[in-house]
C-alpha positions in Angstrom: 13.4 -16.8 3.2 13.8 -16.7 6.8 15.4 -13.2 6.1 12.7 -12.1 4.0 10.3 -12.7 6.6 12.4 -10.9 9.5 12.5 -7.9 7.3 8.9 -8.0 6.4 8.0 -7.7 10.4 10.9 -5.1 10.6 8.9 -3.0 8.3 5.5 -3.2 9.5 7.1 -2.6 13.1 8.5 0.3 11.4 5.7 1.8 9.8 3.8 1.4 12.5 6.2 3.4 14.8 6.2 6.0 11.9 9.7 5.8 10.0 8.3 5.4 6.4 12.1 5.8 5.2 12.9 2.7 7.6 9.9 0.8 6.5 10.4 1.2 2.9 13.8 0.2 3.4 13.0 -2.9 5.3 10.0 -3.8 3.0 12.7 -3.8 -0.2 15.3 -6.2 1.4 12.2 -8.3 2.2 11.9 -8.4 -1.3 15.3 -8.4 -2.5 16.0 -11.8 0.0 12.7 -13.4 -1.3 13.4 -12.9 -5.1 17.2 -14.2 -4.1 16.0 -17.6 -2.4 12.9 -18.1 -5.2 16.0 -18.1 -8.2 17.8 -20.2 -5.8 16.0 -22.7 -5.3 14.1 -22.4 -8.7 17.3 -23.7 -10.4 17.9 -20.9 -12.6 21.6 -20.9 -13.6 22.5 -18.0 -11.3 25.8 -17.8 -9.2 25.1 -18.9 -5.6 26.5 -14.6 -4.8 23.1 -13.4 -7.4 22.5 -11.0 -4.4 26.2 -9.3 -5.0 24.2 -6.4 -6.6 20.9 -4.8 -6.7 20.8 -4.3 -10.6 21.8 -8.2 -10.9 19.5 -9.9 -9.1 16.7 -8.1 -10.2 18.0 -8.4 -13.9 18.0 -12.2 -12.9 14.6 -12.5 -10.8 12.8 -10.7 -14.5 15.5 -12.8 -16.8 14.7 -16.2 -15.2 11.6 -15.7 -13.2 9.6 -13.3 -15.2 9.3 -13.7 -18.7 9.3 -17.0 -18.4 6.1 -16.8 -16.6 6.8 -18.6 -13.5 5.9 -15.4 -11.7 3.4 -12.9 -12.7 4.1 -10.0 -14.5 2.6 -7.6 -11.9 4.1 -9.7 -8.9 7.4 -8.9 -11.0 6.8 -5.1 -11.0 6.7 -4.9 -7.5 10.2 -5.6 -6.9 11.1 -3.1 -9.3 9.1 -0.2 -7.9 10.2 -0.9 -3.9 13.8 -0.7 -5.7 12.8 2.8 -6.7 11.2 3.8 -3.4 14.4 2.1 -1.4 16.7 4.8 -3.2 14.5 7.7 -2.4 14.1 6.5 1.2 18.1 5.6 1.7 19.6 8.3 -0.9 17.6 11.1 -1.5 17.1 14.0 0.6 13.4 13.5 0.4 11.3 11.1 3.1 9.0 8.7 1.4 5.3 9.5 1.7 3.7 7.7 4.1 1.1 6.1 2.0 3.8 4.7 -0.5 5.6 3.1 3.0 2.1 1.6 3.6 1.8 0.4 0.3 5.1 -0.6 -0.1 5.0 -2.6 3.2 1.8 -4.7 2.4 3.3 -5.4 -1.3 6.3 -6.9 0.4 4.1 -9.1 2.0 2.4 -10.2 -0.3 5.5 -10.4 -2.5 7.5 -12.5 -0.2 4.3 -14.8 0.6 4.1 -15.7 -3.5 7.7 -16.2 -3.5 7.3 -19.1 -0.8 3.9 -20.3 -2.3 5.5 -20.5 -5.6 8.8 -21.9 -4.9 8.9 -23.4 -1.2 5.3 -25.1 -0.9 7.7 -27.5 1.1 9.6 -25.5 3.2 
């Protein structure tokens, strides 16, 4: 988690100096470590490398996570979409519109902050 949170401020520092293409990315791995710790420590039978590939841990994070309902549907659908947004904003020729950067940014947030409500009240 503690990377999800350093890529969470990495993206709001980003936005805020402009780079939409860096924030989106940022936001995403904020995500992407979030959704890797919550099927960690959720003890979902997952290989301790789930993070190996994109398409596997969120495959994993919707197998495991999702439809059994220990995390919302819509909260679900967020990690799907900044995967989407990542790909235009690492691999496309096209930037990524500054309001989907905001929007991505504050879902990240609130992403990774139901990830440690849900799954590390402790920590």
């Amino acid at each position: 988690m503690a990377k999800a949170d350093t890529a969470c401020s990495s993206a709001r520092a980003l936005l805020d100096l402009g780079d939409v293409d860096g924030a989106a990315n940022r936001a995403y791995y904020a995500m992407f470590d979030a959704a890797r710790a919550a099927l960690l420590v959720s003890g979902a039978q997952v290989a301790p490398d789930i993070g190996r590939t994109h398409s596997g841990l969120i495959g994993a994070f919707g197998k495991f996570l999702v439809r059994n309902g220990a995390v919302p549907k819509e909260i679900g659908r967020l990690l799907n979409r900044a995967h989407e947004i990542r790909l235009v904003a690492d691999y496309k020729g096209d930037c990524v519109e500054a309001a989907d950067a905001r929007e991505m940014v504050a879902q990240a947030e609130t992403f990774v902050a139901t990830m440690r409500a849900l799954f590390m009240a402790d920590a």
